[in-house]
C-alpha positions as CSV (number, residue, x, y, z in Angstrom):
1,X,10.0,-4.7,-6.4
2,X,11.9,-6.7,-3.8
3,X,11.1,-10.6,-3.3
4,X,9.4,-9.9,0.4
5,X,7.2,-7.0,-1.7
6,X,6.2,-9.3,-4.3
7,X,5.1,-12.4,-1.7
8,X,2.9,-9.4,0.2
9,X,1.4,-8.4,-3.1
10,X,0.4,-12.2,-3.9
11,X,-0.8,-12.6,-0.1
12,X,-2.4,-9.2,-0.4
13,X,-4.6,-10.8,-3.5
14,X,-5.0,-14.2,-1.9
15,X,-6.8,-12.5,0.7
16,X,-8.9,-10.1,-1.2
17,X,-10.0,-13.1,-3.4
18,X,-11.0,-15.0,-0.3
19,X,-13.3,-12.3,0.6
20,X,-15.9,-13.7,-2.1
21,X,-15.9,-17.3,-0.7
22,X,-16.5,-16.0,2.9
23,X,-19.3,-14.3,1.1
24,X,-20.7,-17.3,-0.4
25,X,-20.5,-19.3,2.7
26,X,-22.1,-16.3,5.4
27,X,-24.6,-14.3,3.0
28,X,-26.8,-17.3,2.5
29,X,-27.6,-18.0,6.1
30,X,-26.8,-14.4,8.0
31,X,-28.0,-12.1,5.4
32,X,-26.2,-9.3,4.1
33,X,-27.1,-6.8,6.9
34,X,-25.6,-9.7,9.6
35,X,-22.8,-10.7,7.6
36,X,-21.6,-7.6,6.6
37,X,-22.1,-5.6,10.5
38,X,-20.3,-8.6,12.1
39,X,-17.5,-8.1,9.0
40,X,-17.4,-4.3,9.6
41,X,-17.4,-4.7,13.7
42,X,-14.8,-7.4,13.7
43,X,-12.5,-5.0,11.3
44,X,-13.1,-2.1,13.5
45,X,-11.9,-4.1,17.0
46,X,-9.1,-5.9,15.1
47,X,-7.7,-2.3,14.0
48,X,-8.2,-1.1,17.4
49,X,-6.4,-3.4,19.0
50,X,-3.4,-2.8,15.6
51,X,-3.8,1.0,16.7
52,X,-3.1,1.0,20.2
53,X,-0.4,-1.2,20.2
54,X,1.2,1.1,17.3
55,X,0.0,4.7,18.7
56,X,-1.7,5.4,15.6
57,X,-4.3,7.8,17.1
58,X,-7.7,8.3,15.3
59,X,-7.9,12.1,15.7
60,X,-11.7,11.5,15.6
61,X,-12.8,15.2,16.0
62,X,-10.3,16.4,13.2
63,X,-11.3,13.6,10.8
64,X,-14.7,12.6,11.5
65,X,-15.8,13.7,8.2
66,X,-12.9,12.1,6.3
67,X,-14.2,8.3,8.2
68,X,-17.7,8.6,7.2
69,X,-17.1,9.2,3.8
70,X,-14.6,6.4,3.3
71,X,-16.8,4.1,5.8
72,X,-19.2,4.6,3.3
73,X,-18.1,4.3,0.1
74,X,-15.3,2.2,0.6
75,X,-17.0,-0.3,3.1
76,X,-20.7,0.0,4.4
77,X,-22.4,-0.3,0.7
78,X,-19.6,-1.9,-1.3
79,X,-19.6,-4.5,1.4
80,X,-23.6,-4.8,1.6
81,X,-23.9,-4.7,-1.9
82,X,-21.3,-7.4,-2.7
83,X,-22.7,-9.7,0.4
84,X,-26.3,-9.3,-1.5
85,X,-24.7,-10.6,-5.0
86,X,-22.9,-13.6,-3.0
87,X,-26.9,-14.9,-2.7
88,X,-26.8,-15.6,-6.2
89,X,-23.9,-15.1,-8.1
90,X,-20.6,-17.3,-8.0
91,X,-17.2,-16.2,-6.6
92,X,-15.5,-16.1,-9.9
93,X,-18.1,-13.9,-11.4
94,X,-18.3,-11.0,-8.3
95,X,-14.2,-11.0,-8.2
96,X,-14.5,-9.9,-11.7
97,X,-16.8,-7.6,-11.1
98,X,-14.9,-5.8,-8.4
99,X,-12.0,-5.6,-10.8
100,X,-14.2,-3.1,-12.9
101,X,-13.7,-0.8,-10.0
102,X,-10.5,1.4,-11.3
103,X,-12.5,1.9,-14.7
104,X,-15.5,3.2,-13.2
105,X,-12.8,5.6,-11.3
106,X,-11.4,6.7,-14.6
107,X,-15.1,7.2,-15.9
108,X,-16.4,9.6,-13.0
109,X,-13.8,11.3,-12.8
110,X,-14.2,11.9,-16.2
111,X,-17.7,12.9,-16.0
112,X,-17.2,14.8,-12.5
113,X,-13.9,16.5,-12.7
114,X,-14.6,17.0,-16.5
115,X,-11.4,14.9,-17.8
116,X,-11.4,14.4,-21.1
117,X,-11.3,10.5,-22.3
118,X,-8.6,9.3,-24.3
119,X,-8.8,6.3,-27.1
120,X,-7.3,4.5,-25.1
121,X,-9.4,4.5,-22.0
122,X,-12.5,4.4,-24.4
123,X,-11.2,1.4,-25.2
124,X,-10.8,-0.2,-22.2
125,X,-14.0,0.7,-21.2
126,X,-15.5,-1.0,-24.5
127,X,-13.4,-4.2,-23.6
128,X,-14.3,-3.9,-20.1
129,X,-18.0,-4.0,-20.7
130,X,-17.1,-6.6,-23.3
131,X,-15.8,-8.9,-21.3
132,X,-18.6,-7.9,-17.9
133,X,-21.0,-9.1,-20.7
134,X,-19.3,-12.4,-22.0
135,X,-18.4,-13.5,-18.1
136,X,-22.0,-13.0,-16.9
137,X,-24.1,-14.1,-20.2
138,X,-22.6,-17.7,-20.7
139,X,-22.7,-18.7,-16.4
140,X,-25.3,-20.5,-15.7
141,X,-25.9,-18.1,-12.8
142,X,-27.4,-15.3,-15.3
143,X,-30.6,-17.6,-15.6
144,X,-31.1,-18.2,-12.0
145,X,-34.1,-15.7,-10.9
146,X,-32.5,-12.3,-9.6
147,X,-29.0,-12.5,-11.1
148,X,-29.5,-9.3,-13.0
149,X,-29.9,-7.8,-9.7
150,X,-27.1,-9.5,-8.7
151,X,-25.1,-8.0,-11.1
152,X,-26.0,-5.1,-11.2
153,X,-25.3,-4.7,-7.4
154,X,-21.8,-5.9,-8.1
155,X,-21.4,-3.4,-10.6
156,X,-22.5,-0.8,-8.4
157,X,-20.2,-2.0,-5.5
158,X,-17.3,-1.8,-8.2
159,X,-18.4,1.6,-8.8
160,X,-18.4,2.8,-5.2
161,X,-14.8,1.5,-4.7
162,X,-13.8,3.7,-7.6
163,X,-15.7,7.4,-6.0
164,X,-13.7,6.2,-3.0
165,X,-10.8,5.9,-4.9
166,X,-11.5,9.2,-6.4
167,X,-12.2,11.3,-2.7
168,X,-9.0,9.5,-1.3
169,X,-6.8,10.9,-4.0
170,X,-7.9,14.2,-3.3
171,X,-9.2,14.3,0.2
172,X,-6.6,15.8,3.4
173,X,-4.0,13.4,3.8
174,X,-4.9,11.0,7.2
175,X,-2.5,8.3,8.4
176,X,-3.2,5.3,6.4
177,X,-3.6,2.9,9.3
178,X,-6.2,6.0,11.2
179,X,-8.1,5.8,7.8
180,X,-8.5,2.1,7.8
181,X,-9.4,2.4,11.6
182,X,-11.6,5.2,11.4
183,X,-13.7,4.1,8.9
184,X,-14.3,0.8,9.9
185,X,-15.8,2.4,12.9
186,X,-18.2,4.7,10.8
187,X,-19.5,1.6,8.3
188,X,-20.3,0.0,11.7
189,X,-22.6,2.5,13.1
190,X,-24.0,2.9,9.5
191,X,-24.7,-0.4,9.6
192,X,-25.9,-1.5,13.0
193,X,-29.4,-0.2,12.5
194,X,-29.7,-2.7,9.1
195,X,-30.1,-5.2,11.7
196,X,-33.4,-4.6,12.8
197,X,-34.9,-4.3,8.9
198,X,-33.1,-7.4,7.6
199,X,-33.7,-10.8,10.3
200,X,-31.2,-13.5,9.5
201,X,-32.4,-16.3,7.2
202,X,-30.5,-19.0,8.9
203,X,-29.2,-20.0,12.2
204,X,-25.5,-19.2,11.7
205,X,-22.6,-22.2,12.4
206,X,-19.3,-22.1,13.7
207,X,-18.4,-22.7,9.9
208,X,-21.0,-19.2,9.1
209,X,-19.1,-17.7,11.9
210,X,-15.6,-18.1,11.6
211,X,-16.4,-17.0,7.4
212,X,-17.7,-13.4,9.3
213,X,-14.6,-13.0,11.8
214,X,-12.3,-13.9,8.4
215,X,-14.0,-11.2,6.5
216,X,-13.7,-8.6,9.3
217,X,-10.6,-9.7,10.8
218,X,-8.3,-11.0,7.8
219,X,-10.2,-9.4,4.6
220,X,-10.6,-6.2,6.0
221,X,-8.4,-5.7,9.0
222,X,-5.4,-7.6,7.9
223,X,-5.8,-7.0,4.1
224,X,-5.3,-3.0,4.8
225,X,-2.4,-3.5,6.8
226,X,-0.8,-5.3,4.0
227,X,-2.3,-2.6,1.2
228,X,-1.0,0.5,3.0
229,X,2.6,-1.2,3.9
230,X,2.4,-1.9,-0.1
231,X,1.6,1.3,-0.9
232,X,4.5,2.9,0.9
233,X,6.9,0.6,0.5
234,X,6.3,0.3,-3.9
235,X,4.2,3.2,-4.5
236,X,0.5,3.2,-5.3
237,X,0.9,2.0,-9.2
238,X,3.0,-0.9,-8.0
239,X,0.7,-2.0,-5.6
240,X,-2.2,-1.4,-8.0
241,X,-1.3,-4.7,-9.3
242,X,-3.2,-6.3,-7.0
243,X,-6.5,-5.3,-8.8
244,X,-5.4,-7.8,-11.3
245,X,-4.2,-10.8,-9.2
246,X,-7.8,-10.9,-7.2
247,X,-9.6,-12.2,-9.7
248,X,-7.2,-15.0,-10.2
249,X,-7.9,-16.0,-6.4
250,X,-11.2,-15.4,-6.5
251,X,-11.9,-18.4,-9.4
252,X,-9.5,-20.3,-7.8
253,X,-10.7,-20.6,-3.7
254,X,-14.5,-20.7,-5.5
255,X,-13.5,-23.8,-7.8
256,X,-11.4,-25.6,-5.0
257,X,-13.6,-25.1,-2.1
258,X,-17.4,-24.2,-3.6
259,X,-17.1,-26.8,-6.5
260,X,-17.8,-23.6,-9.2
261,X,-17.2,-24.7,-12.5
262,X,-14.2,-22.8,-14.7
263,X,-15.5,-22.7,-18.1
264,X,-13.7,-21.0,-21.3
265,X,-15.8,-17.9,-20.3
266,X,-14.3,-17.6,-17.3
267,X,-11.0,-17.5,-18.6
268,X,-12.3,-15.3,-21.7
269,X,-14.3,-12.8,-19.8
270,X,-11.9,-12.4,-17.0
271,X,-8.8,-11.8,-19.5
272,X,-10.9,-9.0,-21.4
273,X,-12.0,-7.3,-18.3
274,X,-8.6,-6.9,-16.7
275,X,-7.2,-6.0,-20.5
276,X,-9.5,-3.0,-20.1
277,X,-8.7,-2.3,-16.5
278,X,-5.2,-2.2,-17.7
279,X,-5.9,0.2,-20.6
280,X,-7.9,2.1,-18.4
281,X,-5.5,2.4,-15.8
282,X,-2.4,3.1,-18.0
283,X,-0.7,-0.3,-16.0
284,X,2.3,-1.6,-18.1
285,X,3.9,-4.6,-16.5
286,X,7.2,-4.8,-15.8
287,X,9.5,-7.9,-14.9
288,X,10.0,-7.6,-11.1
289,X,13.7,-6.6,-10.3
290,X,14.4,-9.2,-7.0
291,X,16.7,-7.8,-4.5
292,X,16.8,-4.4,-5.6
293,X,14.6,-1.1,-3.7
294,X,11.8,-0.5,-5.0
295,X,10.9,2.3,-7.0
296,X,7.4,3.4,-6.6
């Protein structure tokens, strides 16, 4: 991996862990429903505007199918689900939680393409629930009124990412930048009619506002630019590295800007969980090789 690949990959995760402050700051006063259709709108326009200027055509009558199904998975309810969890739980604890997201990949497609599961991914599912457990039952958060709720919905984002995962492996291949465009599109109309079940809470800021436009334009828009350059330029298993580094963003923008305490189970839980996401995942680190092409 060359120096200009690694800096991405670190900028790639600085974002993604950004996405839970932004949460923390906008859920509480737009609502999930707001938060997340201004998040998925604002991606959509911001790709638009990425598309034309690159001719990256949607093909929308070829691929409609392809959208909604990512827009879905991948965005509308992860997102939702996530901005729901940012009412009560911190932003070290949900980046944590969306790190679970490659073993729940490894677990359905165990259970739905009939894989058989090696000791080694049974253990880092045992460690991964381990460490899930240790994070969440020593934060103070867990005894706040609906944080098992709140967990669970961040489990259940975590576990949408990974059927995503799963369907983009073996869908039709789409041009990366026309998925990210497409879909964002398809979690917006999915969306837009949330607005009329869930009233805001709050009257929303500049400060509320500019934490939506972020989300859409930087966490989502921006984010997938940098993903899908990553992924061709190092190769998918390189640039799953980054499922790894977002937790480590994630503690840090919720200590330095939200005031959240890092205790030893932060450190504890978080280590454990991404032990079993690398055991899971079959990731070996390897020194990065500076100056050389990258070998995906």
């Amino acid at each position: 991996m060359t120096t200009a690949n690694l800096l991405k990959l670190f900028l790639l995760a600085a974002i993604w862990g950004s996405s839970f402050l932004f949460l923390r700051i906008g859920a509480p006063v737009l609502g999930p429903a707001a938060l997340i259709t201004c998040r998925v709108a604002f991606a959509a326009v911001f790709l638009a505007l990425v598309s034309q200027a690159l001719r990256k055509p949607l093909h929308w009558r070829s691929h409609w199918r392809h959208y909604t199904v990512l827009g879905f998975f991948n965005s509308a309810l992860p997102f939702l689900l996530f901005a729901f969890a940012a009412k009560t739980l911190s932003a070290a604890v949900m980046s944590v939680l969306n790190a679970t997201a490659p073993m729940w990949a490894a677990l359905i497609a165990a259970v739905w393409l009939r894989t058989p599961i090696s000791a080694r991914v049974l253990c880092g599912l045992v460690l991964g629930t381990l460490g899930v457990a240790l994070l969440v039952g020593f934060d103070h958060v867990s005894t706040q009124p609906g944080a098992a709720l709140a967990i669970a919905a961040g489990l259940l984002a975590a576990i949408n990412y990974g059927i995503a995962s799963l369907y983009a492996k073996r869908a039709k291949a789409v041009e990366p930048v026309a998925t990210a465009h497409g879909s964002m599109w398809t979690a917006t109309l999915m969306l837009l009619p949330t607005l009329a079940l869930a009233p805001m809470p709050g009257t929303p800021t500049p400060g509320v506002m500019a934490a939506a436009l972020a989300l859409g334009v930087l966490c989502s828009g921006v984010a997938y630019l940098l993903y899908f350059g990553l992924i061709r330029d190092v190769g998918p298993t390189s640039a799953l590295t980054v499922t790894f580094l977002n937790p480590l963003f994630g503690i840090l923008w919720g200590a330095l800007f939200l005031g959240e305490q890092i205790g030893w189970h932060t450190v504890a839980g978080s280590a454990i969980v991404l032990t079993g996401t690398a055991l899971v995942t079959g990731f070996r680190p390897r020194l990065p090789s500076f100056g050389r092409a990258a070998q995906p």
